[in-house]
C-alpha positions as a Markdown table, in Angstrom:
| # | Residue | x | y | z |
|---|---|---|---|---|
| 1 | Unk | 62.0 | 14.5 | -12.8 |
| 2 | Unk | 62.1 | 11.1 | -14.2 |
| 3 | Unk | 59.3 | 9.7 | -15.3 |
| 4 | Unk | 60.7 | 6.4 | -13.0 |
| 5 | Unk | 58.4 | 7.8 | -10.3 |
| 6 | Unk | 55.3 | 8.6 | -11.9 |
| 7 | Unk | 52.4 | 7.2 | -10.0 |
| 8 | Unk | 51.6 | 4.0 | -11.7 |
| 9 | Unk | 51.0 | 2.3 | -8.2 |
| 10 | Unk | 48.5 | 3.4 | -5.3 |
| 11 | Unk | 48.6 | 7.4 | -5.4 |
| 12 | Unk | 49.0 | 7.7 | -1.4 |
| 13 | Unk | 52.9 | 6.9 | -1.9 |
| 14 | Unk | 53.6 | 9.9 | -3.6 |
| 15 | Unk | 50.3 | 12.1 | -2.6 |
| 16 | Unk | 50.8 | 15.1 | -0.2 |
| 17 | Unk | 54.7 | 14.8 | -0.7 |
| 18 | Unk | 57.3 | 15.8 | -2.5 |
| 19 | Unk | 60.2 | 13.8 | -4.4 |
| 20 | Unk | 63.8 | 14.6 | -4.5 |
| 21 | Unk | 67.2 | 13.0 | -4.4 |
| 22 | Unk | 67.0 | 11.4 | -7.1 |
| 23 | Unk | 69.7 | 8.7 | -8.3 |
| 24 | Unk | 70.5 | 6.4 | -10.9 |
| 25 | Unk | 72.0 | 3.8 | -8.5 |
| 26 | Unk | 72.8 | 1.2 | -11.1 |
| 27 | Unk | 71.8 | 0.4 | -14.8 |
| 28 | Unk | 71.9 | -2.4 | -17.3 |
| 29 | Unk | 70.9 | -2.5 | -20.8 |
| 30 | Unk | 67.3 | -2.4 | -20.1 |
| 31 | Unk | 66.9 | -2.3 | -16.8 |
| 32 | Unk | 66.9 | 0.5 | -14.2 |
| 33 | Unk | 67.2 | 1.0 | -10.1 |
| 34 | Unk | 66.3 | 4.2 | -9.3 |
| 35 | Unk | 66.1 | 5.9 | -5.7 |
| 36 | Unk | 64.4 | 8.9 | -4.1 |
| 37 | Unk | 63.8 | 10.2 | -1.4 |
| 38 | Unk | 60.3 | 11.6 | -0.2 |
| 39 | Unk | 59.7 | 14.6 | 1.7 |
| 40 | Unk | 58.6 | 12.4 | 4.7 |
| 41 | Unk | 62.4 | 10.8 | 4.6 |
| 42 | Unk | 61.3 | 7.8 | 3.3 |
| 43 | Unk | 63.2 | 5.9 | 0.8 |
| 44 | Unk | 62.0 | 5.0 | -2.8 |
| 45 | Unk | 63.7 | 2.3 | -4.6 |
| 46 | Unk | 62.4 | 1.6 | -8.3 |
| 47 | Unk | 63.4 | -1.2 | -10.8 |
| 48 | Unk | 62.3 | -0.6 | -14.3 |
| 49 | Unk | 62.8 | -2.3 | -17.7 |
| 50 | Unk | 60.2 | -1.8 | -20.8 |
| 51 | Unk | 56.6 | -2.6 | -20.0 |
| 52 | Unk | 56.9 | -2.7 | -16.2 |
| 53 | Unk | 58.3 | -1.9 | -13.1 |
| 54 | Unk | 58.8 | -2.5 | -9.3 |
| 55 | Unk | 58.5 | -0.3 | -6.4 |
| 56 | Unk | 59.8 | -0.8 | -2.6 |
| 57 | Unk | 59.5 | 2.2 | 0.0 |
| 58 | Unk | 61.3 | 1.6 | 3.1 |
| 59 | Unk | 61.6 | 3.6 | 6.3 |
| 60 | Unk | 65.5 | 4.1 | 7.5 |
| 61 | Unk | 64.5 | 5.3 | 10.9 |
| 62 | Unk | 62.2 | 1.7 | 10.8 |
| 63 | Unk | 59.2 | 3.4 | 12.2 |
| 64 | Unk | 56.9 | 1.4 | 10.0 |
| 65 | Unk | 57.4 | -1.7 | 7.8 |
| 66 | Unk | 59.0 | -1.6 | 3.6 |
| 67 | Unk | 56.1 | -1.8 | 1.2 |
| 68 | Unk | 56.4 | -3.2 | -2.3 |
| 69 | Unk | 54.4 | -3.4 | -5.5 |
| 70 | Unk | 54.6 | -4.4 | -9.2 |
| 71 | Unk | 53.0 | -3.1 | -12.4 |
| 72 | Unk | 53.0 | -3.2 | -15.5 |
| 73 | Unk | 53.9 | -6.6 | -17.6 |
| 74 | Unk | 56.4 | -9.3 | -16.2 |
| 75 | Unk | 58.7 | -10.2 | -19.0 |
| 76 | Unk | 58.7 | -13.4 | -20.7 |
| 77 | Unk | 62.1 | -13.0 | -22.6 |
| 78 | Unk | 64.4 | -15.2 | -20.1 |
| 79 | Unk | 67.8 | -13.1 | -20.2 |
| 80 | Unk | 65.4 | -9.7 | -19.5 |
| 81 | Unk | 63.9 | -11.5 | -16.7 |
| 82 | Unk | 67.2 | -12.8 | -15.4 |
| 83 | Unk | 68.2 | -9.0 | -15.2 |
| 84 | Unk | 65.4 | -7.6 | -13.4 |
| 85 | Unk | 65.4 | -10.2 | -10.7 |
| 86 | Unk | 69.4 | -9.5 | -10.3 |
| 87 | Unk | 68.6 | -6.0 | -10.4 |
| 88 | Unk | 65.6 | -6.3 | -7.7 |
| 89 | Unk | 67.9 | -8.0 | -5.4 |
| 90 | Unk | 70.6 | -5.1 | -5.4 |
| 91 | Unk | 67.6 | -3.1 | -4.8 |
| 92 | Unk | 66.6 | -5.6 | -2.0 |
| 93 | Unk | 70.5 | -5.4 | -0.4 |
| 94 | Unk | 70.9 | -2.0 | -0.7 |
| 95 | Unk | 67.1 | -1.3 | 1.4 |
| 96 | Unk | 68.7 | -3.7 | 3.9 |
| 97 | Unk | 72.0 | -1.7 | 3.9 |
| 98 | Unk | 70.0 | 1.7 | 4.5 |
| 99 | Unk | 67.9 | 0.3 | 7.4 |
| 100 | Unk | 70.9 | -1.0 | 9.0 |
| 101 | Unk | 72.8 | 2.0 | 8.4 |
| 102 | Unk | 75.7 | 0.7 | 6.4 |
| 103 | Unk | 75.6 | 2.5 | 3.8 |
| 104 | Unk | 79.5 | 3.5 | 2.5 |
| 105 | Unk | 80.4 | 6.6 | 1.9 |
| 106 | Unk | 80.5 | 8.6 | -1.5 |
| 107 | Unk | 84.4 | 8.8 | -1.1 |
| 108 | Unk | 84.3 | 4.6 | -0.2 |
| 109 | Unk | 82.9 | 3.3 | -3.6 |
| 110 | Unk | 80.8 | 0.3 | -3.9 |
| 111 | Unk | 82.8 | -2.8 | -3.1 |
| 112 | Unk | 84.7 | -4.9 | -5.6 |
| 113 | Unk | 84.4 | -8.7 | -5.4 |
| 114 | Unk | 86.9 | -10.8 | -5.7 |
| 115 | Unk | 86.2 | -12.9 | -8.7 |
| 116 | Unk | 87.3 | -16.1 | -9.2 |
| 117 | Unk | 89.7 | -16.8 | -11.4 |
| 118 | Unk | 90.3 | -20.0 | -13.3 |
| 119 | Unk | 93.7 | -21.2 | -13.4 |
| 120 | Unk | 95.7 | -23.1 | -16.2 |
């Protein structure tokens, strides 16, 4: 297992259950979102990057409400900061997509933007 998941925040997440599931769902040069599922069915999303990380469990059959918590040091390097809060809202959309059941399928892909392109 990853060490993603460890415990750093209030034990009861994790106590009395088991972890498995577990996913890279998208990674940058130092930042990671990670998901899991408990043995309870609830979802675990984590963000990480050195010194810190955030956590969000949510509920897909939203019997009860998503519960969040930080630890560890918020960066102060600008661009790292940038990344994690980029990172924590594809961790925020794709919570939102799982409660509402719109999650693609493996065989769909992600979606592609269209990107804007500048013309001459």
């Amino acid at each position: 297992m990853d060490d993603i998941f460890i415990p750093l925040w209030p034990p009861a997440w994790v106590e009395d259950h088991t972890l498995s599931d577990e996913q890279l769902v998208a990674a940058g040069e130092d930042v990671k979102l990670m998901s899991a599922l408990r043995s309870d069915e609830r979802v675990l999303l984590s963000v990480s990057w050195p010194g810190g990380r955030r956590y969000l469990m949510i509920d897909p059959h939203g019997d009860s409400a998503p519960e969040a918590f930080r630890v560890g040091a918020t960066s102060t390097d600008p661009a790292l900061a940038r990344s994690i809060d980029a990172m924590w809202s594809q961790a925020l959309k794709l919570a939102k997509q799982i409660l509402d059941g719109d999650l693609p399928s493996i065989d769909e892909g992600p979606t592609k933007r269209r990107r804007w392109r500048r013309r001459d």
